[in-house]
N, C-alpha and C positions, 0 to 999 in steps of 0.2 A: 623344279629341277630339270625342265625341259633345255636342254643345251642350246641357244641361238647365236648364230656370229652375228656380229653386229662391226661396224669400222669406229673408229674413233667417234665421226662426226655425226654419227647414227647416236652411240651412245648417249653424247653432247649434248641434241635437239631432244632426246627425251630429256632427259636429268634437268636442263634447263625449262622445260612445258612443264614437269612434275612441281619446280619451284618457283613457277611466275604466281603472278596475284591475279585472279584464283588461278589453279590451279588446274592445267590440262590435262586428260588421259585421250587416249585414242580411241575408246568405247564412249566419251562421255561422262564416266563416272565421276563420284568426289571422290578424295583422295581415302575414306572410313567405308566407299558403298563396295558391297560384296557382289559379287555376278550373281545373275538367279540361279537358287540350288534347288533342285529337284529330287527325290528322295520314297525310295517303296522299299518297305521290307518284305520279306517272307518270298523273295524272288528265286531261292534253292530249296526245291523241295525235299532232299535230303538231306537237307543239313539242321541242327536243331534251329537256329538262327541266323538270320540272313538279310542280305539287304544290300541297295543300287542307288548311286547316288553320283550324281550329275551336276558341274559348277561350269556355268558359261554357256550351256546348250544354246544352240540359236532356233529359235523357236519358228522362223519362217523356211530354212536350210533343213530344221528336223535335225541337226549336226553338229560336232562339234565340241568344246567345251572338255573338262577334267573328268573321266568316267572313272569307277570304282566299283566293285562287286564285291564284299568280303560277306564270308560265312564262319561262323563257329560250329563247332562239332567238338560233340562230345563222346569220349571210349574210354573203356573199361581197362587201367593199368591191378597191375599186382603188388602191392606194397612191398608181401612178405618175400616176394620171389627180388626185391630190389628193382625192378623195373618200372613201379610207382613210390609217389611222395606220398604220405600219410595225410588227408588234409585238401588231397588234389593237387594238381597244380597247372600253370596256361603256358600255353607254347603262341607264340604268332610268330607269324611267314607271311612273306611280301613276293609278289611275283608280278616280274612288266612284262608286259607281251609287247615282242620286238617291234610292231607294229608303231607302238606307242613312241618307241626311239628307235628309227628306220633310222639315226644319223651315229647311232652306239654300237662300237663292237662288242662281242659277246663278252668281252672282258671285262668290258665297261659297263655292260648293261650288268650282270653279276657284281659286280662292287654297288652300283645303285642299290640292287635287291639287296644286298647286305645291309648296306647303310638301314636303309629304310624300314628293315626288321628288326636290327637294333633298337631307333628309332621305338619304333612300337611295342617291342618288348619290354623295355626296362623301363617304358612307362606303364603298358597295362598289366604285364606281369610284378608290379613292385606289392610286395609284402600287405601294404594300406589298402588293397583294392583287392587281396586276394577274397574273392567268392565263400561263404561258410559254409554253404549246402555243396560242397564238391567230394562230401565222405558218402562211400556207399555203407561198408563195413571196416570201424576203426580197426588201423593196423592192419586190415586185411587187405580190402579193394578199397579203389578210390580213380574219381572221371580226370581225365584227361581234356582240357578245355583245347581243342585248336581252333585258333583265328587263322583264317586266310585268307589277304587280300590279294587281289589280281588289279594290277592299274592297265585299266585296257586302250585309256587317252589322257596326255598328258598335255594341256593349254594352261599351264601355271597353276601354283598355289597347290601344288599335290600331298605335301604334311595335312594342312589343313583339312585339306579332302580326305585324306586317308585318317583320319581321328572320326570323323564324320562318320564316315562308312562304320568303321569299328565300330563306336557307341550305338548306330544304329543296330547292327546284328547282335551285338555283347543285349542290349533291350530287348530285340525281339527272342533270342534264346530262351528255352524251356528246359529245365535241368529232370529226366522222369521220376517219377515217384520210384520208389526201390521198396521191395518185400524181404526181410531176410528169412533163408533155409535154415533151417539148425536138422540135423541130423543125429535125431535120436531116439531113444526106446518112448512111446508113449507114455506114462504114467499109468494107465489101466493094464497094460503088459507088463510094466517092470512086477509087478507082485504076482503076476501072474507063472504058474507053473512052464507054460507055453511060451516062455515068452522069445519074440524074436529082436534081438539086437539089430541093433541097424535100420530100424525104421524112420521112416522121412517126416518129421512134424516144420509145422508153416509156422512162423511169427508174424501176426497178424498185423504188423507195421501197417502205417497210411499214407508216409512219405519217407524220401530220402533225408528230408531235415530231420528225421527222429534218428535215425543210424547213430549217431553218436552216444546213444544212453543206451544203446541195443546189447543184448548179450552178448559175451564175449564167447561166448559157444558157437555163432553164426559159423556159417561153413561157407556159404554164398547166399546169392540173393534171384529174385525175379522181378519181374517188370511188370503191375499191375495193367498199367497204361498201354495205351500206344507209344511207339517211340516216338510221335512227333505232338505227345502230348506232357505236363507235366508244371512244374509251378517256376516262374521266372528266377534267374541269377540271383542270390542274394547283392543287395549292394547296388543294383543295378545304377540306383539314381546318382551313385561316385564314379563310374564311367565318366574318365577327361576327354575335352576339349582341347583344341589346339588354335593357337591363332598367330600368325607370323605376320612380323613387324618390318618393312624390309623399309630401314633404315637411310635415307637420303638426306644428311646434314644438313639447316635442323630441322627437318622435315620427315616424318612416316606415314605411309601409305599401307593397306591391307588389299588382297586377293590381287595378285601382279599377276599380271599374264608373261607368258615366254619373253618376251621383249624386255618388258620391265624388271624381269629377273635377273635380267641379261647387263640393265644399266646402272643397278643399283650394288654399292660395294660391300652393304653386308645386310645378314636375314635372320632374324632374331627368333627364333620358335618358342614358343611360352605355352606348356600344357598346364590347364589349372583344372579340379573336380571344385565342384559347386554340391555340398551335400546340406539341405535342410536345417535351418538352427545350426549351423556352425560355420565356422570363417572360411573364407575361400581355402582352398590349398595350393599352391606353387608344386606341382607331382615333379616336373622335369622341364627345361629349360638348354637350349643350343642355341651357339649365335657362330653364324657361317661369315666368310669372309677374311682376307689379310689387316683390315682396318684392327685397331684399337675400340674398344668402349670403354671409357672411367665409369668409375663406380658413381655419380653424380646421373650421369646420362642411362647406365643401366637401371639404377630405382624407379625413375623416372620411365623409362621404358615399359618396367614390370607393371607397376600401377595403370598404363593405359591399356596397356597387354590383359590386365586384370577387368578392368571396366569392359573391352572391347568382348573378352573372353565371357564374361557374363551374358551379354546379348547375344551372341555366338548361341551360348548355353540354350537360354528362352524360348528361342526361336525354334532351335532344333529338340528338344523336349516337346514342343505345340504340337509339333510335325509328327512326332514320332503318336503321342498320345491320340492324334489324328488318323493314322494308320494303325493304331490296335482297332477304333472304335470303327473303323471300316471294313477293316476281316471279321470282327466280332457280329457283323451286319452280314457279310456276304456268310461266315457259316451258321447265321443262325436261320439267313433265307437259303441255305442248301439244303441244312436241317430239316425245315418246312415241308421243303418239297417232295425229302423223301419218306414223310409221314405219312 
């Protein structure tokens, strides 16, 4: 979405190098290869979940390339008071640092951040991907999921990047264990003469995922845990993908830089979740541009959009499951050390 003037015959000289035999890009690449992504979660320490992710870096420059930062956090709504949903529920926010688009006015750069929140919400917040462990106490309380991403450079291909980042923090997030209070006479005082109403008894709960069978007498809850401790997102592994198709008659190419975004007439975004033992899913689907697509060319589209989105998937699964088993390394040699 990085805005580039380009003249006619600028436009021209790409669009024509994209469809000669083979096929030219200006990095090199094939018209399917992705820039190197780079990727670390757990980079906000106050946040449950979190994570940095980098498409195009140049590795000699140290610079460059589509940056990303998004974190989840999780807070304590009130169901009964109306100002939580029973069940939980996810908010995402999209934020560009002017930096990013030194060529947008503020007005501009705010309709981006809109789009792009859209964008992100009504894919990860839809109904199919809602989280089950987000009840603290049914009817009562219940967490607030915020995603927030920050695009801090934008060198092409930023939907893509910003799904990436999401699923990266939505993975690494830890939802905490929850205790509920009930508030009331013990049972060896209630028959008691003495006895005092109002006494405070514990429910000996072990996680937030038991709240749902919890007494309806709970009053509130405590935090067994640390706050930056606690058991991962249900669901985790339905967290979408995104992969955009930027469309050049009859030819498509993946991960366009500024330029190439710039020459090509329309951008087809295809999120799809990839969940175990069962069929892909199609979550959410845009196609940008004044062009037409017939239903013939968008099938066709989907399906490769499908394939391409699975390795997409793979890759960044490897990665991420490679960043658990290396924090799980460094705190288990923190741990060590302070035995």
């Amino acid at each position: 979405m990085a805005a580039v003037l380009l003249s006619k015959s600028e436009r021209a000289y790409i669009q024509s190098s994209l469809k000669a035999t083979p096929p030219l890009r200006a990095d090199g690449r094939g018209l399917l290869d992705f820039r190197t992504v780079l990727l670390e979660t757990g980079v906000a320490p106050l946040a449950n979940g979190s994570a940095r992710l980098n498409i195009g870096k140049m590795a000699r420059e140290g610079g460059g390339g589509t940056e990303i930062v998004a974190a989840a956090k999780l807070e304590v709504e009130d169901v009964e008071s109306g100002d939580g949903v029973d069940g939980g529920r996810v908010a995402c926010s999209v934020t560009c640092s002017p930096a990013a688009y030194p060529h947008l006015s503020s007005n501009a750069l705010d309709e981006l951040q809109h789009d792009l929140s859209v964008i992100l919400q009504q894919t990860i917040g839809h109904p199919s991907l809602h989280p089950r462990n987000l009840t603290i106490i049914p009817r009562k309380k219940s967490w607030l999921l915020n995603l927030d991403a920050v695009v801090l450079a934008d060198a092409g291909n930023v939907v893509d990047a910003l799904f990436m980042a999401a699923r990266a923090a939505l993975w690494d997030a830890k939802v905490p264990r929850t205790r509920a209070v009930q508030y009331r006479a013990p049972e060896a005082l209630k028959s008691a003469k003495n006895d005092v109403p109002g006494a405070m008894d514990v429910d000996e709960g072990t996680s937030g995922f038991d709240t749902r069978d919890m007494a309806r007498t709970a009053a509130d809850f405590e935090l067994p845990d640390y706050w930056d401790e606690g058991e991962t997102l249900d669901g985790r592994e339905k967290w979408p993908v995104c992969v955009t198709l930027n469309l050049l008659t009859p030819r498509h190419f993946l991960d366009a830089t500024p330029a190439e975004e710039a020459s090509v007439p329309q951008r087809l975004h295809l999120m799809f979740s990839f969940v175990p033992s069962a069929p892909p899913t199609l979550q959410a689907m845009r196609l940008l541009g004044p062009e037409e697509l017939d239903l013939k060319d968008l099938k066709e589209s989907i399906a490769f959009g499908e394939q391409y989105a699975k390795e997409l998937f793979t890759a960044l699964e490897t990665k991420l499951r490679e960043e658990d088993n290396r924090r799980n390394i460094k705190a288990r040699d923190r741990f060590a050390l302070m035995r």
